[in-house]
Kinemage of the C-alpha trace (Angstrom):
@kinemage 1
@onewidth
@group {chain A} dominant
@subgroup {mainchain}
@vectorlist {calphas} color= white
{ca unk a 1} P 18.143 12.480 15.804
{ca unk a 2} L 16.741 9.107 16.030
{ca unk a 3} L 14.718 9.742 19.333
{ca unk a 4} L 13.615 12.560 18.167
{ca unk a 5} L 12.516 11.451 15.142
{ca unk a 6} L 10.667 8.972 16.931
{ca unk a 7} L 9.329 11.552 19.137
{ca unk a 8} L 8.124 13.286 16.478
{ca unk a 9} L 6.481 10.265 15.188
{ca unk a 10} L 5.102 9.667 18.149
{ca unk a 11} L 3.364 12.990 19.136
{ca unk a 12} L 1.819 13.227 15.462
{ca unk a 13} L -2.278 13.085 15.341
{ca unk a 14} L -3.812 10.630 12.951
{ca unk a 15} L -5.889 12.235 10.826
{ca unk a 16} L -9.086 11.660 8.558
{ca unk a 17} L -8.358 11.588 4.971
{ca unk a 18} L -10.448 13.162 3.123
{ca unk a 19} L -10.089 12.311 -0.465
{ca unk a 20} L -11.068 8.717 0.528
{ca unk a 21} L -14.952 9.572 -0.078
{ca unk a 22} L -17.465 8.045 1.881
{ca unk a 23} L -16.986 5.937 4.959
{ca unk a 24} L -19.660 3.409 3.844
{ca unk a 25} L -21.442 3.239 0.928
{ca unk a 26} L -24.007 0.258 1.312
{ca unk a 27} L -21.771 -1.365 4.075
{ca unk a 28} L -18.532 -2.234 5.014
{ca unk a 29} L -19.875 -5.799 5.271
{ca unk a 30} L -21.229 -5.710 1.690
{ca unk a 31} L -18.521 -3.648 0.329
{ca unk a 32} L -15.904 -6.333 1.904
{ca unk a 33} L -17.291 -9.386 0.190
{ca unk a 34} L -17.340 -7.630 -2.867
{ca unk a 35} L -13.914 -8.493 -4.091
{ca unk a 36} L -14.705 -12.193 -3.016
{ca unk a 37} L -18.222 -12.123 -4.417
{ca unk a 38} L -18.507 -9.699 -6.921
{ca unk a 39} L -16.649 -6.712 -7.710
{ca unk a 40} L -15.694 -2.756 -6.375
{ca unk a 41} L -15.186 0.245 -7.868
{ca unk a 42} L -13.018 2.426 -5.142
{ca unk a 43} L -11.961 5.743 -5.742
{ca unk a 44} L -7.846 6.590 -5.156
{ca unk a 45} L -8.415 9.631 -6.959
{ca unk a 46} L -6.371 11.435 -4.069
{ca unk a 47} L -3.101 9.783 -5.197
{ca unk a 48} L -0.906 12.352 -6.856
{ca unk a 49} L -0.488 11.612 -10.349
{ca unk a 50} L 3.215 12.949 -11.682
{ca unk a 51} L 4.215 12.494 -15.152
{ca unk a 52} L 7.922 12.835 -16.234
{ca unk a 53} L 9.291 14.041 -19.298
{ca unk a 54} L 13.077 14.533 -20.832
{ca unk a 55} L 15.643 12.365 -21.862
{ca unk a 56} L 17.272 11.636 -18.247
{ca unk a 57} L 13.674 10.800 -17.273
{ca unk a 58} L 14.962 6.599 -17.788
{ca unk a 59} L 17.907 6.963 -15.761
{ca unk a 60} L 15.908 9.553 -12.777
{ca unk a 61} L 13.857 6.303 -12.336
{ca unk a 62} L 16.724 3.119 -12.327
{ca unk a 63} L 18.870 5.591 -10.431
{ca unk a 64} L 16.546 5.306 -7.701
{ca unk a 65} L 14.635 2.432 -8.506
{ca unk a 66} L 15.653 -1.322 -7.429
{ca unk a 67} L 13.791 -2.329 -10.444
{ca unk a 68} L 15.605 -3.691 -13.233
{ca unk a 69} L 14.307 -1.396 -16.281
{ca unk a 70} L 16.578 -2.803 -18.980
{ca unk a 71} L 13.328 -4.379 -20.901
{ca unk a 72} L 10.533 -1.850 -19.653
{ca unk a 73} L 8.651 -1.301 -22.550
{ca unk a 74} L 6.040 1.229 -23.525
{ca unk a 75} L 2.724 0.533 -21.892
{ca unk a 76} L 3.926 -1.618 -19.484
{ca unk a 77} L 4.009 -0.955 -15.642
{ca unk a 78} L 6.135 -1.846 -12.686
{ca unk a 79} L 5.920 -1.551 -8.914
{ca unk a 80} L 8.383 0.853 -8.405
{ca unk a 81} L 10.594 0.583 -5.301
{ca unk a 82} L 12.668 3.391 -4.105
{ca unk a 83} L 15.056 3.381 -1.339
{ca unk a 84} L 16.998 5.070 1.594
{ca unk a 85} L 21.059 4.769 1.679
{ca unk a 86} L 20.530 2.127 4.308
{ca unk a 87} L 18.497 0.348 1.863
{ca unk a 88} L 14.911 1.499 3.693
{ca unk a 89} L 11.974 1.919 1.537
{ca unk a 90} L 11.279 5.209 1.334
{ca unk a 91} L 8.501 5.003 -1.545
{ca unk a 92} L 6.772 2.684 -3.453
{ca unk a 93} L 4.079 2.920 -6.515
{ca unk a 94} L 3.125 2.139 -9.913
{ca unk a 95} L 5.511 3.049 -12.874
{ca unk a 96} L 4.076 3.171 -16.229
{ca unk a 97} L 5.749 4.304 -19.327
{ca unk a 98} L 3.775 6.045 -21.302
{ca unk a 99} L 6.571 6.680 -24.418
{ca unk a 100} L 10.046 6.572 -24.938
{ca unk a 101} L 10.909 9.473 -22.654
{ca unk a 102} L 7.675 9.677 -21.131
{ca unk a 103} L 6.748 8.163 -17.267
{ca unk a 104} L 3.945 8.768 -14.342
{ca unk a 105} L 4.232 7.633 -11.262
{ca unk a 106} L 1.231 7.791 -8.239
{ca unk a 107} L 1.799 7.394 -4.603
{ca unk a 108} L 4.913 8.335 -2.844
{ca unk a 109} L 7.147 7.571 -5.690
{ca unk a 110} L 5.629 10.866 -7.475
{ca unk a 111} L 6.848 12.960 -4.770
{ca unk a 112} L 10.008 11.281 -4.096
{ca unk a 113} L 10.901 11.736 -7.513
{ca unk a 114} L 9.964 14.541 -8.398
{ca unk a 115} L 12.565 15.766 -5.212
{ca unk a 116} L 15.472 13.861 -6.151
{ca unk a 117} L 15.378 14.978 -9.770
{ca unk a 118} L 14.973 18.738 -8.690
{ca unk a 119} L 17.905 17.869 -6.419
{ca unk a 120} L 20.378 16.551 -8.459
{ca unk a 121} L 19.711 18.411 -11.211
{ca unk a 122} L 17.952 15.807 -14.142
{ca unk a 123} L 17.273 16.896 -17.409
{ca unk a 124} L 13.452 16.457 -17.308
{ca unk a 125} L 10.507 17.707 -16.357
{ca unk a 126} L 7.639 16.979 -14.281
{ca unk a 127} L 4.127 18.501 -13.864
{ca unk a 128} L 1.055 17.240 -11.364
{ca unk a 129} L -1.729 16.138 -12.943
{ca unk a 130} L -5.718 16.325 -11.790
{ca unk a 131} L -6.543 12.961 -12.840
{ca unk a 132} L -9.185 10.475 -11.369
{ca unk a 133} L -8.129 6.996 -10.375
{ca unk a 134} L -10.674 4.067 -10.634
{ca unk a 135} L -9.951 0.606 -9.390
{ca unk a 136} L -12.189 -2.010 -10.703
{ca unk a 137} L -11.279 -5.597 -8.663
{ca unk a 138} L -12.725 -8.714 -8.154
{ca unk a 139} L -14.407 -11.914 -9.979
{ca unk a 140} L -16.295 -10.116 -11.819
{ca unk a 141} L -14.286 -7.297 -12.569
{ca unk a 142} L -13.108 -8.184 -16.006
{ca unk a 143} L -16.623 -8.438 -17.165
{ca unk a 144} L -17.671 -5.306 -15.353
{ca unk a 145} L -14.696 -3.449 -16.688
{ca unk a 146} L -15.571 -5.073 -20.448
{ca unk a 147} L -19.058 -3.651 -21.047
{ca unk a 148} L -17.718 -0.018 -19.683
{ca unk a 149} L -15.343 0.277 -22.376
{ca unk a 150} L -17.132 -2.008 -25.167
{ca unk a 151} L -13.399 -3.485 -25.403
{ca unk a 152} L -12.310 -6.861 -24.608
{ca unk a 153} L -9.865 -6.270 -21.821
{ca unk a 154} L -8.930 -9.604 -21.465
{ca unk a 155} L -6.071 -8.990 -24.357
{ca unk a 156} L -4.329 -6.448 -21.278
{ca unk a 157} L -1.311 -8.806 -19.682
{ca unk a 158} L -0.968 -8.050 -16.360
{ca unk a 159} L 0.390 -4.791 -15.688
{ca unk a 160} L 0.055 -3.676 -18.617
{ca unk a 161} L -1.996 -0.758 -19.953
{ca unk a 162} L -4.028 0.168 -22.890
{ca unk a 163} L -6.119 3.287 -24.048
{ca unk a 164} L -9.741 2.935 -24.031
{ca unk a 165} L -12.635 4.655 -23.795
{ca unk a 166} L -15.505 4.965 -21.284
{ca unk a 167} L -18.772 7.516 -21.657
{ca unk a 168} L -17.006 8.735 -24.547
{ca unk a 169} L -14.031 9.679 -22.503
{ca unk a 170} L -9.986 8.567 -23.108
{ca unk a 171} L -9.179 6.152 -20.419
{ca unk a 172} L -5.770 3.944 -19.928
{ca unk a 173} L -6.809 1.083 -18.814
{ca unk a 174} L -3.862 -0.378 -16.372
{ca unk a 175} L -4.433 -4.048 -15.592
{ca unk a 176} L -3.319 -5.042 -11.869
{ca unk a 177} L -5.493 -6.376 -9.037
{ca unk a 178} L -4.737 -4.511 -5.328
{ca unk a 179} L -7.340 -7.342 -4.081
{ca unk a 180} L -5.357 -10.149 -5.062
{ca unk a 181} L -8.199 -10.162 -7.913
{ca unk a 182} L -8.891 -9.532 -11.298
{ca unk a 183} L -8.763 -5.724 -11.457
{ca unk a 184} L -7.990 -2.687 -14.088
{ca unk a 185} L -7.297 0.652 -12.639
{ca unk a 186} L -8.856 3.805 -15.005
{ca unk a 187} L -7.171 7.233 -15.023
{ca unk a 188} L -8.288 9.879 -17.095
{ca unk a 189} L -8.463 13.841 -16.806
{ca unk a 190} L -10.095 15.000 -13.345
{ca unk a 191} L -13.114 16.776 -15.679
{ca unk a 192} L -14.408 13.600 -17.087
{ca unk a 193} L -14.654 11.593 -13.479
{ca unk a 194} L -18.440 12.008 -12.919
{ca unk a 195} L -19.290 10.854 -16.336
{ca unk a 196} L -17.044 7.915 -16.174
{ca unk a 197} L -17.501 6.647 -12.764
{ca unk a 198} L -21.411 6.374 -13.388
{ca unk a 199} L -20.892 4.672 -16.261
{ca unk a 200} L -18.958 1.814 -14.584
{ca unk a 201} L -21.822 1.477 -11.893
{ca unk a 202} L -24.143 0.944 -14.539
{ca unk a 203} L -22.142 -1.721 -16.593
{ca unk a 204} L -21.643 -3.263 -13.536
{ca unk a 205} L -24.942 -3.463 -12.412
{ca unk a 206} L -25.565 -6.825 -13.269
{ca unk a 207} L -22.173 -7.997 -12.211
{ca unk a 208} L -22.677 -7.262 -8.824
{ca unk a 209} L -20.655 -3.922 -8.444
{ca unk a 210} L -20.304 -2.159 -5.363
{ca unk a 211} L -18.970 1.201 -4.361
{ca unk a 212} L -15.997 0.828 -1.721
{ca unk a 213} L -15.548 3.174 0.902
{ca unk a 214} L -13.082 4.202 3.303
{ca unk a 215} L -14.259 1.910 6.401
{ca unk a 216} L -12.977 -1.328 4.601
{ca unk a 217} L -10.605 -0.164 1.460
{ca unk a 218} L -7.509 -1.362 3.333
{ca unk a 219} L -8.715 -4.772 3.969
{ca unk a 220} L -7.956 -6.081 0.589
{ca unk a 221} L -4.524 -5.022 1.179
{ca unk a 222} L -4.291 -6.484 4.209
{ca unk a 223} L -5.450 -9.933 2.731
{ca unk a 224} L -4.109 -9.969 -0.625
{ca unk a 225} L -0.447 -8.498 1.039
{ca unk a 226} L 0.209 -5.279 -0.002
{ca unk a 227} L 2.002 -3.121 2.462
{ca unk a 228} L 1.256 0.527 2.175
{ca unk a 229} L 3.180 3.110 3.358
{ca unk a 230} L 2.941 5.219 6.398
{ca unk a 231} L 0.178 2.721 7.198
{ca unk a 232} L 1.853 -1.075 6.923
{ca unk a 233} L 5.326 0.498 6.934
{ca unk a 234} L 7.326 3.472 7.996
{ca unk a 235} L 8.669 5.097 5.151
{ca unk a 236} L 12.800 6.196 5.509
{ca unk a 237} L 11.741 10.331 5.674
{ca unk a 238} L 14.543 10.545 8.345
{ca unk a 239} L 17.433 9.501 5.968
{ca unk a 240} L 20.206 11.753 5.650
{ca unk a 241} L 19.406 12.395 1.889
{ca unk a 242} L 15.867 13.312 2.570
{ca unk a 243} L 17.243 16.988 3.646
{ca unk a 244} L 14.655 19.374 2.436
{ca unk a 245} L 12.034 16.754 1.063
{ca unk a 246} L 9.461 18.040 3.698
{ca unk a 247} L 9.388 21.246 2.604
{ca unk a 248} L 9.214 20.383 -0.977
{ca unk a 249} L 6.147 18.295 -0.064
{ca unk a 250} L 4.065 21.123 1.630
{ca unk a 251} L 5.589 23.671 -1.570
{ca unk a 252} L 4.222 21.389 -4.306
{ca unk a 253} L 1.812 18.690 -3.170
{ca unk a 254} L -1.902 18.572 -1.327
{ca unk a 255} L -1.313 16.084 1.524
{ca unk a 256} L -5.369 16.564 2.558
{ca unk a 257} L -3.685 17.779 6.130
{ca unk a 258} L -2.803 14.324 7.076
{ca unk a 259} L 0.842 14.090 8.536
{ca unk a 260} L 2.835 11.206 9.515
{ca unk a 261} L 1.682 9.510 12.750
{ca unk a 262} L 2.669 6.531 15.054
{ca unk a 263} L 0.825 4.411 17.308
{ca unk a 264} L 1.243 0.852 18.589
{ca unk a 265} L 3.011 -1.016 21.275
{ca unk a 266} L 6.662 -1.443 19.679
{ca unk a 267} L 9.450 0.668 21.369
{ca unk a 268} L 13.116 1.074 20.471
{ca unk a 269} L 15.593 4.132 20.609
{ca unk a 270} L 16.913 3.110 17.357
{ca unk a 271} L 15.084 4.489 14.451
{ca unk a 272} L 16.355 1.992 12.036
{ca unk a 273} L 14.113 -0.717 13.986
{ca unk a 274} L 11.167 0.441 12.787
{ca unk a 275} L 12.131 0.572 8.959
{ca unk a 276} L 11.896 -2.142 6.468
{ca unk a 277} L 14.259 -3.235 3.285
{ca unk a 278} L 12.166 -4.562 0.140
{ca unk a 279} L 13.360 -8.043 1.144
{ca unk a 280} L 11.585 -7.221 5.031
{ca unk a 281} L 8.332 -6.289 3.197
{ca unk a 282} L 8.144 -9.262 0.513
{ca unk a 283} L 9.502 -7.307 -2.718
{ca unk a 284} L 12.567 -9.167 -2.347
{ca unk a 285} L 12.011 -10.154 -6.330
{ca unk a 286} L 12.169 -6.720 -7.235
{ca unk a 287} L 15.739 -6.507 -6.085
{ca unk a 288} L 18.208 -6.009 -9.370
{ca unk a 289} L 21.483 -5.440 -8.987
{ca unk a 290} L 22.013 -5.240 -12.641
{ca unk a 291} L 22.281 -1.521 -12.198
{ca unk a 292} L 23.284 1.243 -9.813
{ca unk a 293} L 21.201 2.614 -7.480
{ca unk a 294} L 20.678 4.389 -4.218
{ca unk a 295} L 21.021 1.696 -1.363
{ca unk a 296} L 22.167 -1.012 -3.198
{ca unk a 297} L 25.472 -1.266 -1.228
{ca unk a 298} L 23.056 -1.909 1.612
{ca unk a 299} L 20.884 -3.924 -0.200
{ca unk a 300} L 23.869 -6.110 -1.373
{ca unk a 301} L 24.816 -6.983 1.957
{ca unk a 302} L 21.501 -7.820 3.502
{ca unk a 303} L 20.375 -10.086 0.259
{ca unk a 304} L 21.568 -13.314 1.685
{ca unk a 305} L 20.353 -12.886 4.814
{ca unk a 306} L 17.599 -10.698 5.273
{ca unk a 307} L 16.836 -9.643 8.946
{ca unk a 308} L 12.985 -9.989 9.258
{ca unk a 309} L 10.381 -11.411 6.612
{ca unk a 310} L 6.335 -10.670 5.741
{ca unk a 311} L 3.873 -12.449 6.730
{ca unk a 312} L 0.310 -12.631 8.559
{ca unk a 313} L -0.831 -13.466 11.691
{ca unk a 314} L -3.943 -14.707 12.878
{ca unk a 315} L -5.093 -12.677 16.217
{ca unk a 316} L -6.646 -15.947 18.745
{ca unk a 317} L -10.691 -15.140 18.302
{ca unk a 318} L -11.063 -14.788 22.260
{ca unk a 319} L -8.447 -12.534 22.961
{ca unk a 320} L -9.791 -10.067 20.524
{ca unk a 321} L -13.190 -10.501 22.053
{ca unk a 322} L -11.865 -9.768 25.698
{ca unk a 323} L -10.108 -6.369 23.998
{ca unk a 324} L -14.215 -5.184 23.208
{ca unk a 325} L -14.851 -6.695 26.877
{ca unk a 326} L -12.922 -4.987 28.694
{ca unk a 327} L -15.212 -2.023 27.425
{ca unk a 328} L -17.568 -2.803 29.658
{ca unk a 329} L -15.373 -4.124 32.657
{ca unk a 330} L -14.172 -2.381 36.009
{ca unk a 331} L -10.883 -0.534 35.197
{ca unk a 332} L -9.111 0.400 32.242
{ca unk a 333} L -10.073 -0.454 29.365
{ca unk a 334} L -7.818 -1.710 26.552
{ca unk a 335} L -7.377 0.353 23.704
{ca unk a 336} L -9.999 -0.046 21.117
{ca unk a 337} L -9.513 -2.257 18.117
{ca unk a 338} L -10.895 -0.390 15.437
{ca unk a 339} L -13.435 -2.981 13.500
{ca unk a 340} L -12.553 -3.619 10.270
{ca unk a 341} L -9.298 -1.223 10.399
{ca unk a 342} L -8.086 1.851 11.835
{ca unk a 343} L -10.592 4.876 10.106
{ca unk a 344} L -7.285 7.202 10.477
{ca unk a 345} L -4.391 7.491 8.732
{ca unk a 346} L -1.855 6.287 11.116
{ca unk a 347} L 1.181 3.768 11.107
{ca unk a 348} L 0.641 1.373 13.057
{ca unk a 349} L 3.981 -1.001 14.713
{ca unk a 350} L 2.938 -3.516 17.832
{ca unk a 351} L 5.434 -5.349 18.985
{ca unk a 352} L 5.697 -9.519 18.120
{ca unk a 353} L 7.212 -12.100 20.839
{ca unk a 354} L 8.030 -15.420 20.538
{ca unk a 355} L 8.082 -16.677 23.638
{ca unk a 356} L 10.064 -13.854 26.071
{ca unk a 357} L 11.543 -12.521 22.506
{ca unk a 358} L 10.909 -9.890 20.473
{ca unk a 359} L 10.734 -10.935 16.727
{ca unk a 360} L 9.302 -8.491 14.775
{ca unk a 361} L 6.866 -5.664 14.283
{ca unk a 362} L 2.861 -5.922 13.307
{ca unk a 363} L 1.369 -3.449 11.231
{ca unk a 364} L -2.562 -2.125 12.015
{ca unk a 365} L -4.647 -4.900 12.765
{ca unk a 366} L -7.794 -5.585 10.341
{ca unk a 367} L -11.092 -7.392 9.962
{ca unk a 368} L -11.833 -9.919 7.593
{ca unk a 369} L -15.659 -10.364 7.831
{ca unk a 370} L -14.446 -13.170 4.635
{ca unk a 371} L -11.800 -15.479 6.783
{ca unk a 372} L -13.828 -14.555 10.366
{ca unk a 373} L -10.675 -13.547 11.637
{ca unk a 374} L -8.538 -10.522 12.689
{ca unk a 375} L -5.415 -10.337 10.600
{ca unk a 376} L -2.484 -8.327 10.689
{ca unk a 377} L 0.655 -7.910 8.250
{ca unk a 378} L 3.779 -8.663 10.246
{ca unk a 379} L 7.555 -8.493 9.640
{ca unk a 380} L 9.225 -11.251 11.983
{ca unk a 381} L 12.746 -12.973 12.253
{ca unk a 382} L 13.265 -16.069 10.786
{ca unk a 383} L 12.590 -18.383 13.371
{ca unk a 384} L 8.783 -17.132 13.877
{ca unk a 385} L 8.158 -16.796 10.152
{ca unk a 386} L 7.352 -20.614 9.630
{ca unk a 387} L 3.190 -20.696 8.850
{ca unk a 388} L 1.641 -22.182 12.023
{ca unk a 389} L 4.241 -20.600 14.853
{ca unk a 390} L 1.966 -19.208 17.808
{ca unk a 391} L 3.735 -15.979 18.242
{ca unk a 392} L 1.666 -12.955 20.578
{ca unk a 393} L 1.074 -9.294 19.914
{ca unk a 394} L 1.392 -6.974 22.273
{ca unk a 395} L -1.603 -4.702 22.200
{ca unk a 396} L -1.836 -0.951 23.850
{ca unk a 397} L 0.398 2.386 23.372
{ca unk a 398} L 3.007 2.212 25.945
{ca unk a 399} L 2.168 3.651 29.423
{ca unk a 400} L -1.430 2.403 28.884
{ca unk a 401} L -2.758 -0.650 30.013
{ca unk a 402} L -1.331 -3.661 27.830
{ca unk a 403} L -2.286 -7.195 26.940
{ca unk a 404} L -0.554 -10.104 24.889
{ca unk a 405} L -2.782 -11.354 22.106
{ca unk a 406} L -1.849 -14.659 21.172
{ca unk a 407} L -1.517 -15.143 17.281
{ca unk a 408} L -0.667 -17.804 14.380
{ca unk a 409} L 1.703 -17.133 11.584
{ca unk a 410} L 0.148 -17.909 8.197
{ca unk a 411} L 1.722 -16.883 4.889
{ca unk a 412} L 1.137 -13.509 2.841
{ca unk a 413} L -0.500 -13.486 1.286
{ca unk a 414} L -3.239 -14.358 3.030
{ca unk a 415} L -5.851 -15.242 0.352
{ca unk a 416} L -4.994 -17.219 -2.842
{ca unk a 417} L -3.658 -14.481 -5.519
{ca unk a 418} L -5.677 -14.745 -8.773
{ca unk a 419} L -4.673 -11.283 -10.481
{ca unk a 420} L -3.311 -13.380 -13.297
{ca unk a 421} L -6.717 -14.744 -14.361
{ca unk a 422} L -8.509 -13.909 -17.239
{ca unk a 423} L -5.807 -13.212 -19.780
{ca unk a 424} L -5.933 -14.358 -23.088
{ca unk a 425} L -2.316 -13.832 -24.563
């Protein structure tokens, strides 16, 4: 099953998403120094948007959850963490609660959720919602995000939400920062997104707003260390308790034709190599074992020793530049390093050495025309996670031409995390 899970993985296409928008909007250069600079508005409108209903709807959630929800109040949010038997993430996204029985979810926790509840039988409901989804991040965000709802957001702890309103329209107002900035994400009903959306352009017009497009969007993850799923990490869809999620994907959910995919240089027969615990990916805080949940037994027993942890590398300048040379060389070429990040959805796993020894895997290598450097999100062992280790990735699909890329291990995140700025309680 492994292998041919793996096989699977392997002979998937990467594919263009299309609810991303525009590649470019003024340019990936000036979009990327926008969340340094200035501000964004990007569109994640594409993310399902689930909302659940019913009095198990609490217990659907911390059953699956490695969040503590013991003190989750109403209009507060969490980063939701769901995982695998084996204590693999298998989803991750924002929880809010919007009342006392009342809960959406974006992302891959939506789906996930919505399956295991069907499954075992909860008594709740859950519908899909057409809703737009904003993000509003950088310095000047909370100014930006001030004049287009004539409301001092400032009062908004972090992750935290409030209703507001923008053009007229209802908005909730979620306070979080994906850019390791200052940043409020606005949903509201699909109908009103025109309306609202120019509205923020215009009251941040003279706060520097940009529109982010698809070219750069995962950069700021990538700096401010937020692995995504199916692109910095392979989700657990191979678990044996995922029988039948697949099929209750394509039956009730718009994946844009985009299916999983796997590229990069890392090769093992054993499936479980290429997933990642919450401690692997840095959401080791997240783990509660106040409660039961699915993969804490797992969990439990990798807590005091976790196998591999996040961090970023720093791809050596000149051997990135002799990957674009050897465009123009004799030969083949090496595979092309997408510049700023890979324009298709794909997971992405090179392998990390230390020396002659494998040590972890790298995640889709990115741009950052800020830092002047390439950058990838890596999960290593131990012994090459110390910030300044020169570790090398191995760059090129296996059976094509290969090179090692020497790299330095800094921390993740990689830029200095000011989401908390800004708040006045």
């Amino acid at each position: 099953m492994a292998n041919e899970a793996i096989q699977f993985l392997r002979a998937g296409v990467p594919g263009y998403h299309p609810g991303w928008g525009r590649g470019e909007y003024s340019s990936w250069q000036d979009e990327q120094l926008s969340w340094k600079k200035n501000c964004y508005v990007g569109d994640w409108s594409f993310l399902w948007d689930v909302v659940f209903e019913g009095p198990d709807a609490l217990k659907l959630f911390s059953d699956t959850g490695i969040n503590s929800l013991e003190n989750f109040a109403v209009g507060q949010a969490k980063h939701l963490v769901q995982c695998s038997s084996r204590g693999k993430v298998i989803a991750d996204g924002v929880l809010m609660r919007t009342g006392e029985n009342s809960f959406r979810t974006q992302s891959t926790t939506a789906m996930w959720s919505a399956f295991w509840a069907e499954k075992h039988g909860y008594d709740l409901s859950w519908r899909l919602e057409d809703t737009f989804q904003f993000q509003v991040s950088g310095p000047t965000a909370l100014a930006t995000s001030n004049a287009a709802t004539g409301t001092d957001l400032s009062t908004i702890r972090f992750m935290r939400f409030g209703e507001v309103e923008i053009a007229g329209r209802p908005v909730r107002a979620l306070r979080q920062g994906m850019a390791g900035e200052i940043g409020f994400e606005f949903h509201g009903a699909m109908a009103d997104a025109g309306a609202v959306l120019k509205a923020i352009l215009a009251a941040g017009a003279p706060h520097g707003i940009r529109r982010l497009g698809s070219r750069t969007a995962m950069i700021n993850h990538l700096e401010a260390a937020f692995p995504t799923g199916l692109w910095h990490y392979l989700v657990d869809m191979f678990a044996p308790e995922t029988e039948g999620y697949a099929d209750f994907i394509a039956k009730n959910f718009d994946t844009w034709g985009v299916g999983p995919a796997m590229r990069g240089s890392f090769e093992s027969d054993d499936l479980v190599d290429y997933l990642l615990s919450p401690y692997e990916l840095g959401w080791g805080k997240s783990v509660k074992f106040d409660h039961a949940f699915l993969g804490r037994e797992a969990l439990e027993a990798e807590a005091a020793g976790p196998r591999r942890s996040r961090v970023t590398l720093e791809l050596h300048d000149e051997d990135v530049v002799e990957v674009y040379r050897s465009l123009f060389q004799e030969g083949e070429p090496l595979a092309f390093m997408e510049i700023p990040h890979p324009v298709r959805w794909t997971y992405w796993a090179d392998a990390v050495f230390l020396g002659d020894k494998r040590v972890g895997i790298a995640a889709a290598p990115g741009y950052s025309l800020h830092f002047r450097h390439m950058l990838a999100l890596a999960f290593v062992e131990s012994e090459a996670a110390v910030p300044g280790t020169e570790v090398e990735l191995l760059w090129g699909e296996p059976g094509s031409r290969q090179k090692r890329l020497r790299a330095v291990v800094a921390p993740a995140p990689y830029k200095t995390d000011r989401r908390r700025e800004g708040i006045t309680l």
